[in-house]
C-alpha positions, 0 to 999 in steps of 0.5 A: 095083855100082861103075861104071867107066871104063878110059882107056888109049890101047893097045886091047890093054891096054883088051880085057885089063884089061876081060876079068880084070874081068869074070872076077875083078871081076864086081861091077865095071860097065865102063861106057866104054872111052876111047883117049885123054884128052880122050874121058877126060874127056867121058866122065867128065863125062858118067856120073860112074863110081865108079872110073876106071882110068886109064894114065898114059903116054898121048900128047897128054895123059898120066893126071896132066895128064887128072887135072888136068882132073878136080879136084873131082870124086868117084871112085876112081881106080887107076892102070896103068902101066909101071913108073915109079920116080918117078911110084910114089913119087909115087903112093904118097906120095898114098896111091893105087892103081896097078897094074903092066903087065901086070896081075895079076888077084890085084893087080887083086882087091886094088886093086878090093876096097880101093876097095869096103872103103873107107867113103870116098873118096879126099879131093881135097888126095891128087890134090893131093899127087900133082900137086904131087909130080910138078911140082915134083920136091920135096915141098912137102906136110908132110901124108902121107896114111894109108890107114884101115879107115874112109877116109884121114887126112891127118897132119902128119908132124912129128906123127908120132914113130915108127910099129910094125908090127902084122901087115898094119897099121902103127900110127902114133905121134902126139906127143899120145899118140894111135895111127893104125892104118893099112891098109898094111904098114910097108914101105909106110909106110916108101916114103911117109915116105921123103920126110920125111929125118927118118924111119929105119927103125931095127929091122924092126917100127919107124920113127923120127922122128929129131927125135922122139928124145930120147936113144939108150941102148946096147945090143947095137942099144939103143933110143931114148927118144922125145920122148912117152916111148916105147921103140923097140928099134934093131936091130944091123944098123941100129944104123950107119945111126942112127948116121950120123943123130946124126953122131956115133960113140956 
């Protein structure tokens, strides 16, 4: 049974979310409720749980700055927070687990069960990407980190050369020939690799790294013929937005 710690300095949001665990998570143990985070990070250190769920806008010190505080130290941890577009992308990016306010008991389920499912936990350089990600306002990371069946990879992106949906799963196209199959959908795929500006989504089931591509073949949208000798169809509707890549008409 996975023991947790929630960390919210809102009592309302600490009683809600610990009441849907006990209703729709029971194999969940809340083994500490904390208001802020420096009792966060006592606590923590004290019982050592399996999941921290932890709010991000806290006064006196915020989630990432208690994160910062936790280095080394192994857990899973979902966030929750209000919605935040640049902390998402950056949390997102790191291939971690947030949950909107108010949370959603079927989201809560899903983030609880991918936290049980995963053979691993999540390596130390995610909160590292995380952490950079928010300091710096850039990305300085050329490593992505890819959610698995058996944990997490963390992929050089320049490696990648273009990734394929398939159903709930993306495949990821690596320059030695090897595939990744990754537990997320291609959309998802898409917010983490938009912070590589050489990633175009060019037809709904792929994305392309643009310096990948050898050359564009015409067609109603055409394909492009990858460095590793791939096809990948380009859609009529994005066929513009490749385009405006080459910088040239074609």
């Amino acid at each position: 049974m996975p023991r947790a710690i929630i960390v919210d300095d809102e009592a309302h949001c600490v009683d809600t979310l610990g009441l849907i665990l006990q209703d729709y998570c029971p194999t969940v143990e809340v083994v500490a409720t904390c208001r802020s985070a420096q009792d966060g990070i006592a606590r923590v250190n004290e019982l050592r749980p399996d999941i921290i769920f932890l709010d991000i806008e806290m006064p006196m010190m915020n989630g990432f700055e208690m994160l910062e505080q936790l280095k080394g130290q192994s857990f899973a941890i979902i966030f929750t927070t209000s919605f935040d577009q640049y902390a998402l992308r950056a949390i997102r990016f790191s291939a971690l687990d947030y949950l909107l306010k108010p949370v959603d008991p079927r989201e809560l389920i899903a983030a609880v069960n991918r936290v049980q499912s995963a053979s691993k936990r999540p390596v130390p350089e995610q909160y590292d990407m995380l952490l950079d990600r928010l300091g710096q306002k850039v990305n300085t990371y050329r490593r992505i980190a890819i959610p698995t069946l058996n944990g997490y990879e963390l992929l050089n992106a320049d490696d990648i050369v273009f990734c394929e949906a398939d159903d709930n799963y993306t495949l990821f196209h690596l320059k030695n020939k090897s595939k990744l199959t990754a537990t997320l959908m291609l959309k998802d795929a898409e917010e983490q690799l938009e912070e590589f500006q050489h990633f175009v989504r060019v037809h709904h089931s792929y994305i392309a790294n643009i310096n990948e591509a050898v050359r564009y073949v015409r067609g109603e949208g055409g394909y492009l013929v990858m460095s590793e000798g791939s096809s990948v169809n380009v859609s009529r509707s994005r066929k513009n937005l490749l385009m405006k890549w080459f910088h040239k008409d074609i």
